[in-house]
C-alpha positions as CSV (number, residue, x, y, z in Angstrom):
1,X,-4.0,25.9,-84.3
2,X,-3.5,28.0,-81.3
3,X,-5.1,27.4,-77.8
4,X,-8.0,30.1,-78.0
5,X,-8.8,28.9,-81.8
6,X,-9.0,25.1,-80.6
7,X,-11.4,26.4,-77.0
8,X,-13.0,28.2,-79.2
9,X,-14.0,25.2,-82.2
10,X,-14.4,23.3,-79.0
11,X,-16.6,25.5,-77.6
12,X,-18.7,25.9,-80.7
13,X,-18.8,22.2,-81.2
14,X,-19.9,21.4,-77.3
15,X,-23.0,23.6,-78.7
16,X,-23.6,22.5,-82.1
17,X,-24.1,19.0,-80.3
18,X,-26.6,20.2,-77.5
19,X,-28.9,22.1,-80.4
20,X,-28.6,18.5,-82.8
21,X,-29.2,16.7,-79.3
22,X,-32.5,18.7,-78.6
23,X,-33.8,18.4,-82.4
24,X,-33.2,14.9,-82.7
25,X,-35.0,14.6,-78.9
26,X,-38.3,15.0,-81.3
27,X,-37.9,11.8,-82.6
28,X,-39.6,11.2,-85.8
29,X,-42.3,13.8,-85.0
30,X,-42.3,16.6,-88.0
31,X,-43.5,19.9,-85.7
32,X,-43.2,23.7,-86.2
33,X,-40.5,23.8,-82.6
34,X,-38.4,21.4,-84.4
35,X,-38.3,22.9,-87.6
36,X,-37.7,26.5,-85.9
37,X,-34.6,24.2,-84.3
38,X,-33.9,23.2,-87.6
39,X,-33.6,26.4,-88.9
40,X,-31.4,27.4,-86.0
41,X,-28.9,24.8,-86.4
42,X,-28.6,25.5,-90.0
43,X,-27.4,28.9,-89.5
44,X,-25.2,28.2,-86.8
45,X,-23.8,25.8,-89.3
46,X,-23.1,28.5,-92.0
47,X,-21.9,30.9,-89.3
48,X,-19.4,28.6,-88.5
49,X,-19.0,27.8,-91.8
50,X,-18.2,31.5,-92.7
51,X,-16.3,32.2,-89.6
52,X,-14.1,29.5,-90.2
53,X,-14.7,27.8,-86.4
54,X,-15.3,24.5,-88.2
55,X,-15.4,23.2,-92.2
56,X,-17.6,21.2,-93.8
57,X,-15.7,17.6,-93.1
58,X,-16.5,19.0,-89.4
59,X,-19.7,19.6,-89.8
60,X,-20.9,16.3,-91.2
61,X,-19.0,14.4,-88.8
62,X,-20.8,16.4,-85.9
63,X,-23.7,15.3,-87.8
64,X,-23.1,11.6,-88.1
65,X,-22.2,11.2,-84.2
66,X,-24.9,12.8,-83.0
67,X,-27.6,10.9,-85.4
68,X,-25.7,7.9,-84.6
69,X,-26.0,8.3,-81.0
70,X,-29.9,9.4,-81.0
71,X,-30.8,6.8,-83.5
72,X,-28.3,4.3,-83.5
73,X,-27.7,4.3,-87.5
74,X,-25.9,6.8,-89.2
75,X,-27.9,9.2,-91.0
76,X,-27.2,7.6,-94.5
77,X,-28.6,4.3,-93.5
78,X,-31.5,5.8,-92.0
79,X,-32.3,8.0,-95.3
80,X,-32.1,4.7,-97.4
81,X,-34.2,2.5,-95.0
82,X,-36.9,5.8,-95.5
83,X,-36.4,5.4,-98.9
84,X,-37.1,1.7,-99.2
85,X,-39.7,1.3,-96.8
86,X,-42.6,2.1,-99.3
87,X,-41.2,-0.7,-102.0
88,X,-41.0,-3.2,-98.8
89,X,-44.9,-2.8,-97.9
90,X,-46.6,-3.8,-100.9
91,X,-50.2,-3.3,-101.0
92,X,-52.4,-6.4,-101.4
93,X,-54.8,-6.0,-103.9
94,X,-56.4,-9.7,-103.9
95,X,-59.5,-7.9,-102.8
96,X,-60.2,-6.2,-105.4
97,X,-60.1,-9.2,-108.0
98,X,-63.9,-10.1,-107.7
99,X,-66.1,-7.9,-109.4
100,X,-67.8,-5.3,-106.8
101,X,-71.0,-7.3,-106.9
102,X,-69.4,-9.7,-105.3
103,X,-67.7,-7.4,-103.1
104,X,-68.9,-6.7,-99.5
């Protein structure tokens, strides 16, 4: 890799990192700025992709860091914990036993 290629991947990186920085500054919050950011990102991703700056190993480690740092669990972990969340608050239906004349 010659110096210009590596400033240049380094470069890219330095900015792929402030875009995932500002999305991930939304926390939680689902909103039409941070899907527009989103959206952004994504093709800057595939540009990078295309032009070769960074592959796709790069990419996801980018990724990882950067989720890590925001949310201090990798984005794996945090996908799983979303997915098990529903199955861990079970809904208590005792109050419904009784028939509804009883019911107040």
């Amino acid at each position: 890799m010659s110096f210009e290629s590596a400033y240049k991947k380094n470069k890219y990186v330095d900015k792929a990192r402030e875009k995932l920085r500002e999305i991930y500054s939304f926390g939680e919050r689902k909103t039409t700025t941070r899907s527009k950011l989103h959206d952004q990102l994504e093709g800057y991703f595939k540009a990078g992709l295309l032009l070769g700056i960074v592959s796709e190993d790069d990419v996801g480690i980018i990724v990882d860091e950067e989720h890590h740092l925001a949310f201090g669990t990798s984005l794996k972990e945090r996908r799983i914990k979303e997915k098990l969340t529903p199955l861990a608050t079970a809904t208590n239906w005792k109050k419904f036993d009784p028939p509804t004349v009883h019911r107040r």
